[in-house]
C-alpha positions as CSV (number, residue, x, y, z in Angstrom):
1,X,14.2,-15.0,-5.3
2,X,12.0,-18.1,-4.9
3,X,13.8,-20.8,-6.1
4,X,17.6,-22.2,-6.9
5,X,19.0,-23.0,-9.9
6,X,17.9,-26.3,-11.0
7,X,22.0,-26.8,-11.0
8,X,22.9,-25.5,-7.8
9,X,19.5,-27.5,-6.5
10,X,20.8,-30.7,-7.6
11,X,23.7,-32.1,-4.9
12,X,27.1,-31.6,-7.0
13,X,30.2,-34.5,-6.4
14,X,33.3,-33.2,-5.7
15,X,35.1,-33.3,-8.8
16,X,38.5,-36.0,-8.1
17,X,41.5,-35.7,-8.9
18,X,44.3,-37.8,-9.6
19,X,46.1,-37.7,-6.3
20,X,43.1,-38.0,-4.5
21,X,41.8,-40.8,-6.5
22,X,45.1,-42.5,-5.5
23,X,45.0,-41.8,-2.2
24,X,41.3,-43.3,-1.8
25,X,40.8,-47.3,-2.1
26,X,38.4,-47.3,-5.4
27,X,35.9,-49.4,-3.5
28,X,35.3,-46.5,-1.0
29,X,34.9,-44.0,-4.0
30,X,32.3,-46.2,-5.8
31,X,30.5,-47.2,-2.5
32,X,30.0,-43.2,-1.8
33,X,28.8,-42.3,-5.5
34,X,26.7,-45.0,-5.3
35,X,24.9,-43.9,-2.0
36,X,24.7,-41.0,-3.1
37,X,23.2,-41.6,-6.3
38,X,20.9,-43.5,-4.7
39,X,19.5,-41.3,-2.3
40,X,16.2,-39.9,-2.9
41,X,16.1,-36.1,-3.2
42,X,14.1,-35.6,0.4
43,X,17.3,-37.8,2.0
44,X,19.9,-35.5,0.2
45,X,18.2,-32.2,1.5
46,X,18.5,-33.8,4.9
47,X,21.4,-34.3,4.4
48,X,22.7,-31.6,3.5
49,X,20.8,-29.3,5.9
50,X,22.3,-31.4,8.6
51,X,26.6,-31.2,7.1
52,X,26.5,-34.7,6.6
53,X,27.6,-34.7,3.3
54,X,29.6,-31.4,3.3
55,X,31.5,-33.3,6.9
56,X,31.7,-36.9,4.1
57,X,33.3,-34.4,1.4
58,X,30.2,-35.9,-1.0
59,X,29.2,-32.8,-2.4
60,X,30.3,-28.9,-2.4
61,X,29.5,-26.6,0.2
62,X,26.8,-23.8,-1.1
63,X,27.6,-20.4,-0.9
64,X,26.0,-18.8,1.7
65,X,24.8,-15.4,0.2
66,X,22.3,-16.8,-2.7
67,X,23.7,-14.2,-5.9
68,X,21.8,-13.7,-9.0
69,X,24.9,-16.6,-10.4
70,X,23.3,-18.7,-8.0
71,X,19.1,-18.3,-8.3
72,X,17.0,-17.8,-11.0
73,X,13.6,-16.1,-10.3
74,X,10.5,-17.5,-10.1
75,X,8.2,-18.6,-12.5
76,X,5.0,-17.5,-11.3
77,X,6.6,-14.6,-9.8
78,X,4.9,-12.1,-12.3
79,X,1.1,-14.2,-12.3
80,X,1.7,-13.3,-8.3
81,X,2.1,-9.3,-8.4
82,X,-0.4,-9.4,-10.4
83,X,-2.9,-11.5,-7.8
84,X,-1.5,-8.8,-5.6
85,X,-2.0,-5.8,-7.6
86,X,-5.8,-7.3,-8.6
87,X,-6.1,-7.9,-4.3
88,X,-5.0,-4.5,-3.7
89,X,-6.9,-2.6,-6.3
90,X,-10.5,-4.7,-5.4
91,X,-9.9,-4.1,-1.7
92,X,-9.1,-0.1,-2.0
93,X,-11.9,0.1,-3.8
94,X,-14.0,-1.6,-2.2
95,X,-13.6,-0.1,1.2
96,X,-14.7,3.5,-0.1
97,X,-18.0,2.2,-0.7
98,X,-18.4,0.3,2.5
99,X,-16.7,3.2,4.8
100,X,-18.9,5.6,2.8
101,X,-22.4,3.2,3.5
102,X,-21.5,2.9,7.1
103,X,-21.0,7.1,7.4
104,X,-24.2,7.3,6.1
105,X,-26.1,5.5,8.4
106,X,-26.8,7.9,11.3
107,X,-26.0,5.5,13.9
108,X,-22.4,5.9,12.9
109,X,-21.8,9.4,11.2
110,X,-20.9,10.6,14.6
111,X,-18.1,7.8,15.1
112,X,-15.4,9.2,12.9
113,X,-12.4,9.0,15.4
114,X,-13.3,5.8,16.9
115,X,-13.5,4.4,13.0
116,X,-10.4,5.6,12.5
117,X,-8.6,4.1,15.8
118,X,-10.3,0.9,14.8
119,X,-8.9,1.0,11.5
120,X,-5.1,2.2,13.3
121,X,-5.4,-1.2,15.3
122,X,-6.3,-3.7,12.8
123,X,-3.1,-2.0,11.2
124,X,-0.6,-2.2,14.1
125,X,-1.8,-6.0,14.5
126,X,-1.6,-6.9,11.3
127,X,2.1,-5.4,10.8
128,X,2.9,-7.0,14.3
129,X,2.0,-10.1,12.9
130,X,4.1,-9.6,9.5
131,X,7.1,-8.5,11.6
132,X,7.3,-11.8,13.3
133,X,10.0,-13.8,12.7
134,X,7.7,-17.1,11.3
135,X,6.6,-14.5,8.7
136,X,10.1,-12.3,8.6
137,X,8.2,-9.6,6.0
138,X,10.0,-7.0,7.6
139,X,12.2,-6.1,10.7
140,X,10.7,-4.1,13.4
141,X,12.5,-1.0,14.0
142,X,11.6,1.0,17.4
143,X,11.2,5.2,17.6
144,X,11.0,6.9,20.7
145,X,7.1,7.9,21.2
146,X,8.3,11.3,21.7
147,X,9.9,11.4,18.7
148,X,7.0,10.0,16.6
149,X,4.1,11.5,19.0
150,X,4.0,14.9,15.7
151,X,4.1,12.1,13.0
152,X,1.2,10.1,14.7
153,X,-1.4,13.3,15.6
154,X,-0.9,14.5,11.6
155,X,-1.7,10.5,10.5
156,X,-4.8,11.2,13.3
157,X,-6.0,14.2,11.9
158,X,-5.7,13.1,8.2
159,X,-7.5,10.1,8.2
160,X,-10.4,11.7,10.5
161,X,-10.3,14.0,7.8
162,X,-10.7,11.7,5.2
163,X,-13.2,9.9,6.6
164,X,-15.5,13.0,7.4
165,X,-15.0,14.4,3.7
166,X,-15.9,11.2,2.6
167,X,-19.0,11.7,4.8
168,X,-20.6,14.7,3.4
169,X,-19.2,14.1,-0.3
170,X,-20.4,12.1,-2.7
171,X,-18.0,9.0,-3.6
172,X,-16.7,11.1,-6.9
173,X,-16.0,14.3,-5.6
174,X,-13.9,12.8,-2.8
175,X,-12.0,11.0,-4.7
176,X,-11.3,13.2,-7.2
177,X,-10.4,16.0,-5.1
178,X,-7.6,13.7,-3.9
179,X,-5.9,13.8,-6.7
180,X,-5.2,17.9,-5.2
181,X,-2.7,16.2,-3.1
182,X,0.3,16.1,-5.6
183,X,-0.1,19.8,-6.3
184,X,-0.6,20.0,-2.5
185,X,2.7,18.3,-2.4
186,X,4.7,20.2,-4.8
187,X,3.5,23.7,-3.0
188,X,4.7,22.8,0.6
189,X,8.1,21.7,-0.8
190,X,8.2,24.6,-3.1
191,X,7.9,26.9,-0.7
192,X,9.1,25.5,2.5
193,X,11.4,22.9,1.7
194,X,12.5,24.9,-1.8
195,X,12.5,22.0,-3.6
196,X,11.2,22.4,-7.6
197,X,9.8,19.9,-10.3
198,X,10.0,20.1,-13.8
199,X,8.0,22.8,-15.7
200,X,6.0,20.7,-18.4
201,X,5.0,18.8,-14.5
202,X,3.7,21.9,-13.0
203,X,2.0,22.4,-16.4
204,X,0.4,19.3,-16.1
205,X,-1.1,20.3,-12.6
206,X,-3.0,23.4,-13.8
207,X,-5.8,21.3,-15.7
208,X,-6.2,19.1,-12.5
209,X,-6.8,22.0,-10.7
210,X,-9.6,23.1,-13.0
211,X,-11.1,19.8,-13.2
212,X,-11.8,19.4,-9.7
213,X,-13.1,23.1,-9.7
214,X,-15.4,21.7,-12.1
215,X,-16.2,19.3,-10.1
216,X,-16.7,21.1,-6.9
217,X,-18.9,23.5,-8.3
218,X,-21.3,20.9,-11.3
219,X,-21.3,17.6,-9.1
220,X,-24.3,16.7,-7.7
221,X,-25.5,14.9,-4.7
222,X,-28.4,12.0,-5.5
223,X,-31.5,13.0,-5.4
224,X,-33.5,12.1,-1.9
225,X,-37.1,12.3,-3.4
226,X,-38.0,11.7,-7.2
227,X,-38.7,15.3,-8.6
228,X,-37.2,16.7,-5.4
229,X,-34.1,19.4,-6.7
230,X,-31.0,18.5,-7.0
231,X,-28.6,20.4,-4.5
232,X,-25.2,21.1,-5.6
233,X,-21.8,19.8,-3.4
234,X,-22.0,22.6,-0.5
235,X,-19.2,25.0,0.7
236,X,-18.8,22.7,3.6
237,X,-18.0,19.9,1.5
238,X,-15.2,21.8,-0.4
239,X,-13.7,23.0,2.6
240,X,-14.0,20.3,4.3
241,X,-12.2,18.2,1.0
242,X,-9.3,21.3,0.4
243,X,-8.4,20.5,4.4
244,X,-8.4,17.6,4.5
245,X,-6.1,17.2,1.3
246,X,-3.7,19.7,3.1
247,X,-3.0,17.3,5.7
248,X,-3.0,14.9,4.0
249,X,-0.1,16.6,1.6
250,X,1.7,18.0,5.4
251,X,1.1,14.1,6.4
252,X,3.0,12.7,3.1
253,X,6.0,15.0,3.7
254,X,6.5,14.2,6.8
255,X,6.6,10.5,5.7
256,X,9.6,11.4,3.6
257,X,11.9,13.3,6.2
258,X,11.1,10.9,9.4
259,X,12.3,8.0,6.7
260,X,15.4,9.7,6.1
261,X,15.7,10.5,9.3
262,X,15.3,7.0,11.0
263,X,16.2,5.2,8.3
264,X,13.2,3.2,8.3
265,X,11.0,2.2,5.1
266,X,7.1,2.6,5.6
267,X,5.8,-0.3,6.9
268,X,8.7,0.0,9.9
269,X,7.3,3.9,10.5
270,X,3.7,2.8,10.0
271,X,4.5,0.0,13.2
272,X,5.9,2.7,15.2
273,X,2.3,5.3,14.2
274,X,-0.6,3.2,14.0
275,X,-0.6,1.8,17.4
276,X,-0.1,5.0,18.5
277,X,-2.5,6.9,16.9
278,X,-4.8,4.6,17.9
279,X,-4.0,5.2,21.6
280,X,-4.0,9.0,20.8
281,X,-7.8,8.8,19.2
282,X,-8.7,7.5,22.3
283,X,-8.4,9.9,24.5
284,X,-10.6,11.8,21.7
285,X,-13.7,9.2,21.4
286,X,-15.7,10.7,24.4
287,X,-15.5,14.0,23.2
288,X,-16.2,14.0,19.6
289,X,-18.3,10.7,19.4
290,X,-21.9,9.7,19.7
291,X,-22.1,5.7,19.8
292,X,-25.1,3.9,18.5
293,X,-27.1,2.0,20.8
294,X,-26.0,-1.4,20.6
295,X,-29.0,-3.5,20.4
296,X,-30.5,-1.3,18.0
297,X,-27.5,-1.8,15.3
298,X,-28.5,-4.3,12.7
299,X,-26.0,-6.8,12.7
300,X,-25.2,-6.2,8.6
301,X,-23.6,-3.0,9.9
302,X,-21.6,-4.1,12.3
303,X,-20.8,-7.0,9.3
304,X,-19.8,-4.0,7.6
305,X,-17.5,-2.3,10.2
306,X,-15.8,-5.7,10.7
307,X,-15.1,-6.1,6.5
308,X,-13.7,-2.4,6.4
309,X,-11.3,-3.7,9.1
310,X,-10.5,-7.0,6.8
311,X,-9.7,-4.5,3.7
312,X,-7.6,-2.4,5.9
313,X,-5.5,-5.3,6.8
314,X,-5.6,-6.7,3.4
315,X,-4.7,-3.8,1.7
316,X,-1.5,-3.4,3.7
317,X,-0.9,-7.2,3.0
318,X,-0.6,-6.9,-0.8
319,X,1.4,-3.7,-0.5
320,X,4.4,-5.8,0.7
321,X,4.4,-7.6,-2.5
322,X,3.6,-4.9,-4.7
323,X,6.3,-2.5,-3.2
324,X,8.9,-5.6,-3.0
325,X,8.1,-7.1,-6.8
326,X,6.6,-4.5,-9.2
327,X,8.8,-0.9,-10.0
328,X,7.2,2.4,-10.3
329,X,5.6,2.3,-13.6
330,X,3.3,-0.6,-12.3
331,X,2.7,0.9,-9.1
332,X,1.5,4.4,-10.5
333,X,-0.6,2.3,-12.9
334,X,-2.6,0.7,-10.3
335,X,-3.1,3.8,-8.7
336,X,-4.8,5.5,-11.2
337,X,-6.6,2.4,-11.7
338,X,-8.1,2.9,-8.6
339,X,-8.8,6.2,-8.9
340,X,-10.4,5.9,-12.4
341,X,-12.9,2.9,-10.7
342,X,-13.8,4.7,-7.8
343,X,-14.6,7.7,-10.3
344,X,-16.4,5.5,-12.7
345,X,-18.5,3.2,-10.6
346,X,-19.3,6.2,-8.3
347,X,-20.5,8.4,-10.8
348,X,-22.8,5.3,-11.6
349,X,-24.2,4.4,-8.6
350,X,-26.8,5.4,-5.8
351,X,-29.1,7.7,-8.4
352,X,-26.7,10.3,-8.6
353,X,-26.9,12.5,-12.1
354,X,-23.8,13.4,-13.3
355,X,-23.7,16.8,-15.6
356,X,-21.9,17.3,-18.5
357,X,-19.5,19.9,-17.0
358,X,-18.5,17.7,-14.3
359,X,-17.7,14.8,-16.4
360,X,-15.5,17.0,-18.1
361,X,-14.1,18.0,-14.7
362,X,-13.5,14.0,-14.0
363,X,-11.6,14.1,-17.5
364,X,-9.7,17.2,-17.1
365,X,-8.3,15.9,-13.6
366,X,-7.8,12.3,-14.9
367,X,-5.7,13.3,-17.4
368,X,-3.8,15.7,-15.9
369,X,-2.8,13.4,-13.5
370,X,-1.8,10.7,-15.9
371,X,0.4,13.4,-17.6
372,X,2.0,14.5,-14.6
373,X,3.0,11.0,-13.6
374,X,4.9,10.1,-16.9
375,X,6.7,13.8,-17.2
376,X,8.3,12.6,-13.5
377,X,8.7,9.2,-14.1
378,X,10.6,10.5,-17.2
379,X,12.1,13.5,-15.8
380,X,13.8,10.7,-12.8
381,X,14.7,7.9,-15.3
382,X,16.9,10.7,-17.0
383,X,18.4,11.8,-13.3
384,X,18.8,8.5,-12.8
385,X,21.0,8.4,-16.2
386,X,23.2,10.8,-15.4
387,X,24.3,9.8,-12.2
């Protein structure tokens, strides 16, 4: 919490008692109320962050372990997740257009892993700077590389992925067919991990899975040339979007068990991968990526690759404070709030048509998704009861 109790904040006198009255001449009493009293509030906190008065037997000692007795929570503390949440859900969504404007441009549609080790190094730098003690967010845990070398090729490999989906998609279908990754999920810890959710959840999962068939087979790309046809999302788009949600549901699991295992929350396993992954991607560049020639790069893009590196680092800013100040409900909110924008303004945008099968699709998966997320935050909240 931000701030003390207005009562604890304000230096206490020792309460006196008789014998100790006794034992003190008055005019020494009087003369330390008095100084006391006096003191302006910047003189007392000096004081007291130095002993003085605790070593003059002035005032009280404060306890040392701040309880909920002893602090009262902040008063702006709810105007500031929602700053966050407002950051967070601006800056997600805005770096799907701008990563999906610089794929497009041929210079760069053949940089995908050295993108995505850009994007790994803005990360590690900015948790390294969060970790600091000036800053104190969180404490840096270390994992052998060894150890984290599986963890860091999947977190590669998934958000290559993502990145070359996003690529050959249009903005809607990719981000709709992310929404696969909870069923995704569920079926890898069904069958490999034999863990089950509730049935009304995996009933909720069957129209998603319709939707985006809808989707994948109705959506439509924008048109290149007025009266030119319309081509529909191509095989290699689905496949490409159905692997890279795979991963990405493998990549999510393996969150899970290496947090249990290390006892480490995300942003102390994300400082241990994204350095690392970086380094890994790397060693991949020369084979898999064509560079641009430099002086031939208008300098808006390269505006553009550095503003996708800003969101990156902002995004994993505001989920501190979203993570440390708002409970599940909120956070599930605000990610189908990004999910519904990123839908919405990209079914809108660049000349695309949208039919009315696949906005029924978008609807269908939307919906299923928002059901699915209330049947398990119920289904927990009554776990939660009965323990």
């Amino acid at each position: 919490m931000d701030a003390l109790n207005d009562d604890n904040e304000k230096l206490r006198l020792v309460s006196s008692n008789t014998r100790d009255e006794a034992l003190r001449p008055r005019s020494e009493s009087a003369v330390s109320d008095r100084t006391l009293l006096n003191m302006s509030d910047s003189e007392t906190d000096e004081k007291r962050r130095s002993g003085d008065l605790e070593k003059e037997g002035l005032v009280e000692q404060l306890p040392k372990v701040v309880t909920k007795e002893h602090a009262t929570k902040d008063p702006y503390a709810r105007a500031k997740i929602l700053m966050w949440m407002f950051i967070n859900t601006l800056a997600t969504v805005t770096i799907v257009f701008c990563n999906k404007a610089i794929f497009s441009d041929k210079s760069f549609s053949q940089c995908q892993a050295a993108f995505a080790a850009f994007h790994f190094f803005v990360t590690a730098a900015t948790l390294y700077l969060l970790s600091r003690p000036a800053v104190g967010m969180f404490e840096p845990r270390t994992i052998p590389i060894m150890n984290m070398l599986p963890l860091a090729i999947a977190m590669a490999m998934n958000i290559v992925g993502m990145n070359v989906s996003l690529q050959v998609s249009t903005i809607t279908f990719y981000q709709i067919t992310r929404v696969l990754l909870t069923p995704i999920v569920a079926i890898i810890n069904f069958f490999f991990y034999k863990k089950t959710i509730p049935r009304m959840a995996v009933y909720a999962l069957i129209p998603m899975c319709f939707g985006v068939g809808l989707i994948s087979y109705y959506d439509q790309k924008p048109v290149p040339v007025p009266g030119a046809p319309i081509k529909a999302v191509g095989a290699l788009s689905v496949l490409l979007a159905i692997g890279s949600v795979t991963v990405s549901g493998i990549y999510t699991i393996w969150i899970g068990t290496y947090q249990r295992k290390y006892e480490v929350n995300g942003f102390q396993l994300l400082f241990n991968q994204a350095p690392l992954g970086g380094v890994l991607l790397l060693y991949v560049v020369p084979w898999t990526d064509k560079f641009p020639a430099l002086d031939q790069t208008p300098a808006v893009m390269w505006g553009m690759i550095l503003l996708s590196g800003f969101l990156a680092a902002l995004i994993n800013l505001s989920q501190f404070f979203i993570i440390g100040g708002s409970g599940p409900l909120e956070s599930t909110v605000v990610g189908h709030l990004k999910t519904c924008l990123i839908v919405v303004i990209g079914a809108f945008s660049g000349g695309k048509v949208i039919t009315d099968k696949a906005a029924l699709g978008i609807l269908l998966a939307l919906i299923s998704i928002f059901s699915y997320s209330a049947i398990m935050m119920r289904h927990t909240n009554l776990a939660n009861a009965v323990k």
